[in-house]
C-alpha positions as CSV (number, residue, x, y, z in Angstrom):
1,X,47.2,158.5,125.4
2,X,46.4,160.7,122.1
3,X,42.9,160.6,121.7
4,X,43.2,160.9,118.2
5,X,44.9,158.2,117.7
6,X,42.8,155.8,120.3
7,X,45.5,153.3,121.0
8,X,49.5,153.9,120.9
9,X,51.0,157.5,121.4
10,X,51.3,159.3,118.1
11,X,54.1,157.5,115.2
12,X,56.5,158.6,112.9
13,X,55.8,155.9,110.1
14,X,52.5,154.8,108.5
15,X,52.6,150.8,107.8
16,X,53.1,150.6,104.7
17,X,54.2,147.7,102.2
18,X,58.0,148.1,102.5
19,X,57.2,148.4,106.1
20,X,55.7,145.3,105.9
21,X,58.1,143.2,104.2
22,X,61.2,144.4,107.4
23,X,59.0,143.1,109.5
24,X,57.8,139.9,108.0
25,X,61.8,139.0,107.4
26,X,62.7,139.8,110.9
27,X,59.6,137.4,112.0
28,X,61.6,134.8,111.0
29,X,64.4,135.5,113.8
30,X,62.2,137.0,116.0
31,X,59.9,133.8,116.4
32,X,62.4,131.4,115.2
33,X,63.2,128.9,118.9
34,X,66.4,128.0,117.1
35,X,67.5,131.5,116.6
36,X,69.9,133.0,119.4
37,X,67.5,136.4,118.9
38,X,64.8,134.7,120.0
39,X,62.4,137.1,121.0
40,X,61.2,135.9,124.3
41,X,64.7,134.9,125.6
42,X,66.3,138.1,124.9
43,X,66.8,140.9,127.9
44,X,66.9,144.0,125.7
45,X,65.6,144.1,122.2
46,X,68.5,146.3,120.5
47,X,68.7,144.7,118.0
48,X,65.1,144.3,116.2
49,X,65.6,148.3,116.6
50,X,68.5,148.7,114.0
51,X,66.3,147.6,111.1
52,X,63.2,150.3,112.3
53,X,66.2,152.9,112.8
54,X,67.5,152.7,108.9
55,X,63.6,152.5,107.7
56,X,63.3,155.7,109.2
57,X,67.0,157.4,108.3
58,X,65.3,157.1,104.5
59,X,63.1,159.7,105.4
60,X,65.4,162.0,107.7
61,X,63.3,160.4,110.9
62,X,64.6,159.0,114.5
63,X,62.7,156.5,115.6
64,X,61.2,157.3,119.4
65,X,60.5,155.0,121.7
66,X,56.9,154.8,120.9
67,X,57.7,153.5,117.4
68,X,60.5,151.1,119.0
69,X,57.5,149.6,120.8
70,X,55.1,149.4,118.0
71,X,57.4,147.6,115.6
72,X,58.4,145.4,118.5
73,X,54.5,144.7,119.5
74,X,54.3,144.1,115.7
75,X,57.2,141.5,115.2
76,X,54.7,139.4,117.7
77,X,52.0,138.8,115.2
78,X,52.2,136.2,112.4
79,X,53.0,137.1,108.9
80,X,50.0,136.4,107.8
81,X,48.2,138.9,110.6
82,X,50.6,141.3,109.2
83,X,49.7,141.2,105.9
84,X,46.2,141.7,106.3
85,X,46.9,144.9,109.2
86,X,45.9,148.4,106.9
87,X,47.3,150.4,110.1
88,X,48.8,150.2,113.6
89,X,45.1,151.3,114.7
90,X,44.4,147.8,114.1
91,X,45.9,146.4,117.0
92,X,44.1,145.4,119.7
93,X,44.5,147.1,123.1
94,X,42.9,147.3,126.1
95,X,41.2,151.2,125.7
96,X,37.6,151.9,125.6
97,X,36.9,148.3,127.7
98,X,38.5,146.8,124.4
99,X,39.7,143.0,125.2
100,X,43.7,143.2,124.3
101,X,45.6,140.8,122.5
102,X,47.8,141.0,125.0
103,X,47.9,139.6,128.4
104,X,50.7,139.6,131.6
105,X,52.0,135.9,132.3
106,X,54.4,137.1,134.5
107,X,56.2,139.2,136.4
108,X,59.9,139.5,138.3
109,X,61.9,142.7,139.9
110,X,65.3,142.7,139.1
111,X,67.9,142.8,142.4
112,X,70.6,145.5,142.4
113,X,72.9,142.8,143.9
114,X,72.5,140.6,141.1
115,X,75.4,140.7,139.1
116,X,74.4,139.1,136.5
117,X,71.7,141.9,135.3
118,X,73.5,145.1,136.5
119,X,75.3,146.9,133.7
120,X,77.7,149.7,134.8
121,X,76.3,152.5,132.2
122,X,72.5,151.7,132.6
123,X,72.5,149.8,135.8
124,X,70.4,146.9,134.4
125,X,70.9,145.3,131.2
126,X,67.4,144.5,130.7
127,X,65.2,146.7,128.8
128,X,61.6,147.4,127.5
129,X,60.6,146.9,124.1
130,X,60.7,150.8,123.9
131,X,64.5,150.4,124.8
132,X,64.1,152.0,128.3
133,X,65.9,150.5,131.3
134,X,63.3,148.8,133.6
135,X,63.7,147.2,136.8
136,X,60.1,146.0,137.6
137,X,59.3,143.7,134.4
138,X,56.0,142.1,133.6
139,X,56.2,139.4,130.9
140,X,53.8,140.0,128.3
141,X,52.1,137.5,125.7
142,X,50.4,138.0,122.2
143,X,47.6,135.7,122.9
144,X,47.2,134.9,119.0
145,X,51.2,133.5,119.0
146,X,52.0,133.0,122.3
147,X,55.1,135.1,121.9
148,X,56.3,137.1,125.0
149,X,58.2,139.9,125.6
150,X,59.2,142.3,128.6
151,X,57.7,145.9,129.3
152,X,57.8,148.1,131.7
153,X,54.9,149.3,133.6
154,X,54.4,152.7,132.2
155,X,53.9,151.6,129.1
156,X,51.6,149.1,129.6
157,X,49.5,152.3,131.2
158,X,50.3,154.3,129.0
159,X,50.2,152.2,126.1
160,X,46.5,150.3,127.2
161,X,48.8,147.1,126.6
162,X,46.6,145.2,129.1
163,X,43.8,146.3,131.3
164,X,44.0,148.3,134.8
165,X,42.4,145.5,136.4
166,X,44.9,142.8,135.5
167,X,48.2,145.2,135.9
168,X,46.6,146.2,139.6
169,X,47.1,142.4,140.4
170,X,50.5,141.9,139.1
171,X,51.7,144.9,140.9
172,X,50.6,143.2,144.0
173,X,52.8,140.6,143.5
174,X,55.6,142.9,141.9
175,X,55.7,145.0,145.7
176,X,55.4,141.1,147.2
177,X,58.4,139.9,145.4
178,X,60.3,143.5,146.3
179,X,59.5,142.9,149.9
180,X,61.4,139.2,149.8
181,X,64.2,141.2,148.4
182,X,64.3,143.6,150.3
183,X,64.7,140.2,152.9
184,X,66.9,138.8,151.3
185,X,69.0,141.7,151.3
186,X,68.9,142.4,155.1
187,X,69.3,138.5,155.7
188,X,72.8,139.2,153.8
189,X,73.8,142.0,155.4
190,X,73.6,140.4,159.2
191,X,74.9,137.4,157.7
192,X,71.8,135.4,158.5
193,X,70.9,132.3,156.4
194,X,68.5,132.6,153.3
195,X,64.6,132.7,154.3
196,X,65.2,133.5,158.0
197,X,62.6,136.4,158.0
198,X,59.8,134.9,155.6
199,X,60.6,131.5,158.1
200,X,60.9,133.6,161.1
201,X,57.0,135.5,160.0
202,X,55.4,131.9,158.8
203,X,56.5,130.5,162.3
204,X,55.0,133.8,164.4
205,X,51.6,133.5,161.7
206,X,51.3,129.9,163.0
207,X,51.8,131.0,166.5
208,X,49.3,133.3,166.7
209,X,46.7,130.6,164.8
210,X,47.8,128.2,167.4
211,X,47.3,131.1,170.1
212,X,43.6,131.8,169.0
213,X,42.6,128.3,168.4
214,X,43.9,127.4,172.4
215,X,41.7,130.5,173.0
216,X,38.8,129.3,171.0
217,X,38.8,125.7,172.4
218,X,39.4,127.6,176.1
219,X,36.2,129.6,175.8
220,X,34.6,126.4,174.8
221,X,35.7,124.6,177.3
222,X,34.8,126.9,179.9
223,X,31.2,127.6,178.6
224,X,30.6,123.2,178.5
225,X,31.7,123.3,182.3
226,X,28.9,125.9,182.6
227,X,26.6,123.8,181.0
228,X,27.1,120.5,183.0
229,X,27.3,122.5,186.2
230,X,23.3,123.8,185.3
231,X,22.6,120.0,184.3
232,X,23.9,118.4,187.4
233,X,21.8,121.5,189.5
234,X,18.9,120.7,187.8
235,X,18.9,117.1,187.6
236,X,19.1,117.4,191.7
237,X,16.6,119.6,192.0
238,X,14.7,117.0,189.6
239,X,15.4,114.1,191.7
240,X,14.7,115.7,194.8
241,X,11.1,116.1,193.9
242,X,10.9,112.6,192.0
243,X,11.6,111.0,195.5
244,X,9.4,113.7,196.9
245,X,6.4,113.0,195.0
246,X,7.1,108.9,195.3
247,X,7.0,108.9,198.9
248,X,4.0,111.0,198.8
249,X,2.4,108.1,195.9
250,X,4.0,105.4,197.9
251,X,2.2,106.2,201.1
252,X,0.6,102.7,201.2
253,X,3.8,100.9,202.2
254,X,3.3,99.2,198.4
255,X,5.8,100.0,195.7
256,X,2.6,100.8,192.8
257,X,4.7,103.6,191.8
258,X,8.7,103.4,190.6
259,X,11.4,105.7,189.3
260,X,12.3,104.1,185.9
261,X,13.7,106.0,182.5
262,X,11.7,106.4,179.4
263,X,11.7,104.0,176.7
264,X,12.7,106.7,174.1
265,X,14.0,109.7,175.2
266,X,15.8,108.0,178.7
267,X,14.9,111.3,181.1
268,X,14.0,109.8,184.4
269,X,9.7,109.7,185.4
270,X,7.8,108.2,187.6
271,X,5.5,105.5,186.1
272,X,3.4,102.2,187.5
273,X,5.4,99.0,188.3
274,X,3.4,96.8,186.1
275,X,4.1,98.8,182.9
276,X,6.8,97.0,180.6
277,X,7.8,99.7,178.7
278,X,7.7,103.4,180.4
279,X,6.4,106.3,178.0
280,X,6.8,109.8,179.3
281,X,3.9,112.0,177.9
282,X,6.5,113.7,175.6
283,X,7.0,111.2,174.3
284,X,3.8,109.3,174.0
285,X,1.7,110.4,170.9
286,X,-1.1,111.7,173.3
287,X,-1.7,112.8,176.8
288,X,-4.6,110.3,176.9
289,X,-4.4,108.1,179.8
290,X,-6.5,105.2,178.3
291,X,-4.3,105.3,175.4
292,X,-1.2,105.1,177.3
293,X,-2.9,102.1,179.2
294,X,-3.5,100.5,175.2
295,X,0.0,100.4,175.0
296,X,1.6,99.1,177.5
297,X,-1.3,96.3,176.8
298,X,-0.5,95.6,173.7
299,X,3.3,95.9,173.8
300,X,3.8,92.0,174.3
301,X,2.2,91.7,170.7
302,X,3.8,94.8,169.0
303,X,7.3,94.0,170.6
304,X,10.0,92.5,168.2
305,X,13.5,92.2,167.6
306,X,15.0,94.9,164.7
307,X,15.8,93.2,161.5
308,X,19.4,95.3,161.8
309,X,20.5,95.6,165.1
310,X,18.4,92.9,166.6
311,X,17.7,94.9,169.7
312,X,13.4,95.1,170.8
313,X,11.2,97.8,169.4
314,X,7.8,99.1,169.2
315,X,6.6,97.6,166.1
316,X,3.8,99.9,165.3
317,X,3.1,99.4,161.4
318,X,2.2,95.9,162.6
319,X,4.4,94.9,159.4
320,X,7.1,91.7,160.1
321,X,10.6,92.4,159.3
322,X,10.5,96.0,160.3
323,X,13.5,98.4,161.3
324,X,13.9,100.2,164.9
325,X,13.4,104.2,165.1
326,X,17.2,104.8,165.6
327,X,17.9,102.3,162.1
328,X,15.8,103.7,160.1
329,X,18.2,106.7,159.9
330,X,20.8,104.7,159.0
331,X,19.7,102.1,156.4
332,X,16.6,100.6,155.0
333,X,15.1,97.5,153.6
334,X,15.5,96.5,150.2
335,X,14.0,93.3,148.0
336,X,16.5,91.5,146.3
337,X,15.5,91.6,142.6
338,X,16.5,88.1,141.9
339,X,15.6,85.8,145.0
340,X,12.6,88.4,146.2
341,X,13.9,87.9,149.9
342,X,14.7,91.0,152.0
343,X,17.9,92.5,152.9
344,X,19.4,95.8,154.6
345,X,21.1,97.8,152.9
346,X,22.7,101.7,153.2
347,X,20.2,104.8,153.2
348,X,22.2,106.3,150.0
349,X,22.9,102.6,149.0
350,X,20.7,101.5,145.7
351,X,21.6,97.7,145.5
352,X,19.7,95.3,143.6
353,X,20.8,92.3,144.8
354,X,21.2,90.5,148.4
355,X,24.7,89.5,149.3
356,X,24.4,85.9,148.7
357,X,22.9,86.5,144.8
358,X,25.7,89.0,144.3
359,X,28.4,86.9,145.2
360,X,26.7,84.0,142.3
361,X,25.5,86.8,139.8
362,X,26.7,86.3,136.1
363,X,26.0,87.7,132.8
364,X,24.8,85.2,130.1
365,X,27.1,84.4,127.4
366,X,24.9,85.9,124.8
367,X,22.3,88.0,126.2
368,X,24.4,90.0,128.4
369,X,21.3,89.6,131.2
370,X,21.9,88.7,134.7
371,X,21.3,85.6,136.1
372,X,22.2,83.4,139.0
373,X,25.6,80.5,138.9
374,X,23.9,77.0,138.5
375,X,25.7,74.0,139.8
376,X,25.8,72.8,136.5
377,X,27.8,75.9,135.5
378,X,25.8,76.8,132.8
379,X,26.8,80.5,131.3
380,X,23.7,80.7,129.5
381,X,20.1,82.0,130.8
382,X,17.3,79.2,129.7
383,X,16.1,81.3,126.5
384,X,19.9,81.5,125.6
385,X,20.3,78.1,126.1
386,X,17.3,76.5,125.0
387,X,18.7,78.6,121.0
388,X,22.2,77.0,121.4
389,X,21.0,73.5,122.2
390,X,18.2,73.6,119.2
391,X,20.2,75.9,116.5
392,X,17.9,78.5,116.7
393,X,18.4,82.0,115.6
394,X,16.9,85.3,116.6
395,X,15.6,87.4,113.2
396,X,13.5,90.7,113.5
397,X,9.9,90.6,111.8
398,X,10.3,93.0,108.8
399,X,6.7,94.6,109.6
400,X,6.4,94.6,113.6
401,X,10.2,94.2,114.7
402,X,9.4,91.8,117.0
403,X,12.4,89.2,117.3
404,X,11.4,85.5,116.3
405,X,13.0,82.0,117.1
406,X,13.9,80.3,113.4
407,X,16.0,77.3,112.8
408,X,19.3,77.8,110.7
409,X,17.5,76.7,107.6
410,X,14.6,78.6,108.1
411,X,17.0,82.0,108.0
412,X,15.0,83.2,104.6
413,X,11.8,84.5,106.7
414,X,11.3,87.9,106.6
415,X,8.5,88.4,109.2
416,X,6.5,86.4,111.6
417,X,2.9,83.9,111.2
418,X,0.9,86.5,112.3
419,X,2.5,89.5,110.2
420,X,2.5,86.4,107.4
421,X,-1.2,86.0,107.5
422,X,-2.3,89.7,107.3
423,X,-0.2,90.5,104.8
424,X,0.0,88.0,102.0
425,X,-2.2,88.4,99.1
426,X,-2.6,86.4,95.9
427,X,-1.4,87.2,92.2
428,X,-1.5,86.0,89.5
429,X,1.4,84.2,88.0
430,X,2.3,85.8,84.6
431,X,3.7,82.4,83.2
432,X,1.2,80.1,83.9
433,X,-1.9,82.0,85.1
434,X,-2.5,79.5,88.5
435,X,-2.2,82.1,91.9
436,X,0.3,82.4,94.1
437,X,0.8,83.8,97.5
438,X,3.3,87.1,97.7
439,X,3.7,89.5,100.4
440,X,4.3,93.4,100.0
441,X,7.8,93.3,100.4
442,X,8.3,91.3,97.7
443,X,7.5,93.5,94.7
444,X,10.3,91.4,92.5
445,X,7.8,88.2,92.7
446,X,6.4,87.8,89.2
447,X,5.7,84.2,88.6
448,X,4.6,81.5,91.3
449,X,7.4,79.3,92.4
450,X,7.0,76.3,89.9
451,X,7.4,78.6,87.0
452,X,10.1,80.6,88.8
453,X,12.7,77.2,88.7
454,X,11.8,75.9,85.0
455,X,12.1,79.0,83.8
456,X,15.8,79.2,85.8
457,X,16.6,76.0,84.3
């Protein structure tokens, strides 16, 4: 880069009004879809050169490539951009952490088998915009038109067309697509059928996945064996010295004493006959043997069936209806906001309404509220209804907004009795000089009512 310039290498033309008007006449080829030199379709950009090369043979000049790819980079700006540009310095590139106006879109690497692209003098007929053969091209878009154009990777370096970052990551895929080529080639050469390789590498990749996982779930395997192993040894050595200390409690020749399972955690114990439900002291909330005794006495009482599963619990909150420890994880009890009975219903779940009331729920005809299907099939909630039987119309108060019931002939009231009484005041009548009764609103009011009709007639 010339630091003096900070941007493009160093130019042979200043830009310039004539320059100017060449390039606003070949931006109507060069962004014209119609036109067969349509910029982005083209694979070499000879001919938007010509026009630069007989500016320049004015002034005894050949154009370098530099200048081929600043007129190019130029021809990718409107005309109106163009117009207002004092100099080439103007352009936007990607030096001094400078956000370009210029970005990659794409990228592709031309094959040498290709016939299509090779040319016999240059080898490829597609070029960069500084009219340099180039094999590895990265499509390149003015973000303001959303032209494109090829270029080469040293001149996007050397140029600052785009930022190192964002070159870096399409020259990762640039050395990705050379490596299918490279495949592709090889699979040619043996004579083996397109995408045997990159098939060939998915297939071993999945292989080796599968490999590791059968390892994974091995290991796994092996170390749950382990476990059970150490859980049937101690479990024996468990029950050993549960028989052990029951033959020792049992000495009496009287069962007082049984192996039973704990109501809540199920490990085996050893606990009194007569209990009904067996606590272990884990599990019980304290080691106190009278409290223990408490329980088991008052389990009759507390004991009921779970309003979900309808299994027996511990009902401890001593409330009716209640849910079972292993429930209450799952759902919960709701009141149904229109019949006030209780129903079960999801722990993430927020329903309103029992399942019966949401199978009958409507929305009244004019109040949008919800309300429950009558047999009489009446779409209407009772306020709703009790307007649509009577005539009555809903009309807002003018000084508290409060809605108010009024039949159809009675539509002319402004505001409501109470809002009526502490705000009318007497004047007097300027016809006649009686009083009459007005309210604030109605500052037109001059005369009482009498005066106001003979006068009209």
């Amino acid at each position: 880069m010339n630091e003096n310039t900070k941007g493009l290498y160093y130019i042979n033309y200043d830009l310039n009004e004539e320059l100017k008007q060449i390039i606003n006449n070949q931006i109507s080829f060069a962004q014209n879809v119609t036109h067969p030199h349509y910029l982005p379709n083209l694979p070499n950009y000879s001919v938007y050169h010509v026009p630069l090369e007989k500016y320049l043979k004015k002034y005894n000049k050949i154009p370098s490539k530099p200048d081929k790819l600043a007129f190019l980079l130029l021809l990718t700006y409107s005309s109106e951009q163009i117009r207002n540009f004092n100099s080439i310095k103007e352009l936007k590139l990607s030096f001094n952490d400078e956000e370009s106006d210029f970005t990659i879109i794409d990228e592709k690497k031309l094959d040498y088998q290709d016939n299509a692209v090779v040319n016999v003098n240059t080898n490829f007929t597609n070029t960069c915009i500084c009219s340099k053969s180039i094999r590895n091209i990265y499509i390149v878009q003015n973000k303001h038109t959303n032209i494109t154009f090829q270029v080469g990777c040293e001149c996007i370096t050397k140029h600052g067309l785009v930022s190192y970052e964002e070159l870096k990551v399409h020259k990762e895929k640039l050395q990705e697509l050379k490596k299918k080529q490279d495949e592709r080639k090889k699979e040619r050469e043996e004579g083996k059928e397109e995408g045997y390789y990159e098939n060939e590498r998915n297939n071993n990749k999945i292989l080796k996945e599968e490999n590791k996982q059968m390892k994974e779930e091995n290991k796994q395997m092996k170390e749950e064996n382990k476990q059970m192993k150490e859980e049937d040894k101690r479990m024996k050595s468990i029950n050993k010295e549960i028989k052990a200390e029951l033959k020792e409690l049992n000495k009496s020749g009287f069962k007082i004493y049984i192996n039973k399972n704990c109501y809540f955690c199920k490990r085996d114990g050893i606990y009194k006959s007569t209990d009904k439900i067996c606590i272990c002291s884990t599990c019980s909330p304290s080691n106190n043997k009278l409290l223990k005794q408490n329980i088991n006495f008052e389990i009759k009482k507390a004991l009921e069936d779970c309003l979900h599963c309808d299994l027996p619990f511990i009902n401890t909150s001593k409330k009716c209806c209640e849910l079972c420890r292993n429930c209450k994880k799952i759902v919960k009890i709701n009141f149904c906001k229109m019949c006030k009975s209780q129903f079960v219903l999801g722990i993430n779940k927020n329903d309103l309404y029992c399942d019966v009331c949401d199978e009958n729920l409507i929305n009244c005809f004019d109040c949008k509220r919800e309300l429950l299907k009558q047999q009489s099939q009446n779409l209407r909630c009772y306020k709703c209804n009790h307007r649509n039987i009577n005539n009555l119309i809903l009309i807002n108060c003018q000084y508290c907004d409060v809605e108010i019931e009024v039949s159809e002939k009675d539509k002319w009231r402004t505001c409501c009795k109470k809002c009526y009484v502490n705000n009318i005041s007497l004047q007097k009548c300027n016809s006649c000089d009686d009083m009459f009764k007005k309210l604030p609103h109605q500052s037109w009011k001059k005369t009482c009512t009498t005066c106001f009709y003979k006068n009209k007639t």
